[in-house]
Structures are given as C-alpha cells and as structure tokens.
N, C-alpha and C positions, 0 to 999 in steps of 0.2 A: 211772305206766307209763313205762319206758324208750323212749326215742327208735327204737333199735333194734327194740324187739319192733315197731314200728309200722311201721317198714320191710323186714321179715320180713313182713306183712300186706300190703302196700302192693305187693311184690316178688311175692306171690302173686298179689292182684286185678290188676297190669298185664298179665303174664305171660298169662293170661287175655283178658281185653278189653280191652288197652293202656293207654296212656297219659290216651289223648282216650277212651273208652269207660272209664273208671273213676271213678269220684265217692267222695269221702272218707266219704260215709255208707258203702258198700261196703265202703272200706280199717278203719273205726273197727268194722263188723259184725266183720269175716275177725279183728279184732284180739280185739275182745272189749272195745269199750269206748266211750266218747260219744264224737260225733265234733267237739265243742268240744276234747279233749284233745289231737287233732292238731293245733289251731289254737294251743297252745301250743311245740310244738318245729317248725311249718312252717306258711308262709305258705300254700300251696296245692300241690295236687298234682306241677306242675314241679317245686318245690322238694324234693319226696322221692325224686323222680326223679333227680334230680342230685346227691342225698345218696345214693341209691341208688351210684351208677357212682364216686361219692369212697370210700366203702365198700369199695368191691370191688378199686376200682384202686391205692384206697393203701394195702394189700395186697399186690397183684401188683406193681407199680411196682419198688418197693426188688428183689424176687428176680429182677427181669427184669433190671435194671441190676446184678446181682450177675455171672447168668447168662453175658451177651453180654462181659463184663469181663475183661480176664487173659491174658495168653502162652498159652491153651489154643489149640490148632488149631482152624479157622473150626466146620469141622464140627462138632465136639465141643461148641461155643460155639450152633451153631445144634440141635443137639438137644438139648442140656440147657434153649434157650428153652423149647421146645416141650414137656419137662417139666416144666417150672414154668406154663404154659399149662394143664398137665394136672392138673398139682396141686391147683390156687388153680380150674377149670371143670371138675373131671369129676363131682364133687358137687354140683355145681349148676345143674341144668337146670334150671330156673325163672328164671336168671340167663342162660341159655343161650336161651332160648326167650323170654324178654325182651331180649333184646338183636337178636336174627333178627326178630323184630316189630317194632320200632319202626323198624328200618334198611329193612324193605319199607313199613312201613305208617304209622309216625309223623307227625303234623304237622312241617311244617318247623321250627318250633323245637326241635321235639324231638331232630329230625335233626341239626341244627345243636349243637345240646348234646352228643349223641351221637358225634357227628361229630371234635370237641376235645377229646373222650377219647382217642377210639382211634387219634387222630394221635399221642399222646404214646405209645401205644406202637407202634403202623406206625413212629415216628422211629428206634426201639432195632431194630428187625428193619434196617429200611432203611439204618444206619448201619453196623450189621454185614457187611449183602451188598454195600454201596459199600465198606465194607473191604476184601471180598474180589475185588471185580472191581479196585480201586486195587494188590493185591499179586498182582493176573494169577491166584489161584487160582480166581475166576469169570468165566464169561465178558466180555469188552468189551461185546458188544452187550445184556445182562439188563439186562429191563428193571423196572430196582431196584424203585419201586414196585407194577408191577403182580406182581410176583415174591413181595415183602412178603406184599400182600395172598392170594395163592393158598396160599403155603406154610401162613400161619396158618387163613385160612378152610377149605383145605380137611381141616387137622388136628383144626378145631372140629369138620365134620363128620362124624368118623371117630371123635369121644371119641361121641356121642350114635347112631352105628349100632351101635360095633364091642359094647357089650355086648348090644343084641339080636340083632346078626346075625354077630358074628364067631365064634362055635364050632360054627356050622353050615361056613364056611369053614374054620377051623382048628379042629378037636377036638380044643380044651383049656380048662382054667378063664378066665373074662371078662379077668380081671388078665394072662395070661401070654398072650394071644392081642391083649387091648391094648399089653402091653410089644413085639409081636414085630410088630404093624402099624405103634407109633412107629419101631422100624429103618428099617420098609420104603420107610416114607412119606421118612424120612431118605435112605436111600436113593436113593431116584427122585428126587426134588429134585435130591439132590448131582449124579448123574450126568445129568441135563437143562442143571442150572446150571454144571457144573464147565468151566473152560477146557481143551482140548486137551491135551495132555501139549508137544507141540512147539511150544506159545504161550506158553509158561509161563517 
C-alpha cells in the first residue's frame, strides 16, 4: 500500500479527533489495512503528521513563490496569492478542518510543527506587504504581520462559508459568487491597507 493512500486515512482520522485523539489502529482501520504496514513508511503518528503538511505545502510553496514574484503591481501580486490559496485549499476541507484543529487544540508539539510551516508561508505574504509599505504603496504604520495573518485567515474562512452561504447573499452559482467574494475581500484589504494618495 502506498505511503499516500495512508495519509489520505490518516488526514481523515486527525481531521476528526486530532492529532493526540487518533491511534494508528484507527488510521490502518479508515485505510483498510494492518496497522504493522504504517510502521513501515512511519514511525508514529507525529510523523504522518508532518508528512501530512510536507504534502500539502510542497505543493503550495512553489505556486506561492511563483505568485508574490514579478514587476506585476502589489495588488495583482496579492490576489493572485490568495488564488493559489484557493486553488491547492478550496477542495480540501479535511485539510482545512485539520489545520483549524490542531492550531486551537493540538498538543504543543504539534503546534510547534504546525507553527514552522505556516511561517514559511506568512514569510511570502509578509515579505510582499513590507514591499509594499517599503514603495509607500502600503500604509507606514501596517502592521506587516498581524496584517499577513488576517488577509489569509480570514480568506480561509470565506473559501469554507461562501459555498454554503454565499448564494443566499449573492444569487448565483458557488464558483462565480466565490470568484466575486475573492474581489471583494481583495478589495477591502487594499483600501484598509492602501497608503493615502498624498503619502505616496
């Protein structure tokens, strides 16, 4: 059995009862298989863990560093992240729902594992919006990373409402009421974040 399919099992049972509430007889049941054969591609459940989020994020990594990249204007630069965000998490709530779990509720290691991912990409967001307050197109006073943090969390939360609740708001199909909340959200951001016209 593939390493993969076992972390496909693994991603469902965390998602579930985390981390520290999952036990490998669980993960090899959800799999479909003894749970000696996890003991051959992983040492213990941490370890799938953190196979887990390498998975995911070396993946995402490369398109984010594509993304933030290039003579495109800031903006441009900051919602195409936040489409690639969408890309590589709007199919995967399980991955979405495991990551909001363990960030409330994980054992410190866990946190701490968790924690060293998502720096590497908070770095790409953060480095973008110090670009922008560096050529005056963002405010001086933003405050880079608590700023990081809001744009992306609160875009995470709006990929996991807008197809149950955005076409009670906008009546129209999930995809085109999603495509027209990422504007909006783009939107608000810019002009919260944007520097003055006469600071510029």
């Amino acid at each position: 059995m593939e390493a993969s399919v076992l972390l496909d099992a693994a991603q469902t049972v965390f998602a579930q009862h985390g981390v520290e509430g999952s036990s490998l007889r669980a993960i090899a049941r959800a799999a479909g298989c003894d749970p000696a054969l996890i003991y051959y591609h992983f040492e213990h459940k941490e370890a799938m863990f953190q196979a887990l989020l390498e998975r995911k994020f070396s993946a995402l990594l490369p398109d984010l560093e594509s993304a933030v990249a290039g003579p495109r204007p800031l903006k441009e630069r900051l919602a195409e992240t936040l489409r690639v965000f969408a890309r590589h998490l709007k199919d995967d709530a399980g991955f979405r729902a495991l990551i909001r779990g363990q960030a409330v509720q994980g054992a410190e290691p866990i946190k701490t594992t968790l924690a060293a991912f998502l720096r590497r990409l908070q770095g790409l967001i953060w480095n973008l919006l110090e670009e922008g307050v560096a050529s005056g197109e963002l405010r001086r006073d933003l405050p880079v990373p608590l700023a990081g943090f809001f744009l992306v969390r609160t875009y995470l939360e709006m990929l996991d409402l807008f197809p149950a609740m955005g076409p009670h708001f906008l009546p129209m199909p999930v995809p085109e009421a999603l495509e027209r909340g990422e504007q909006a959200w783009i939107d608000f951001f810019w002009r919260g974040a944007s520097a003055p016209e006469e600071s510029r």
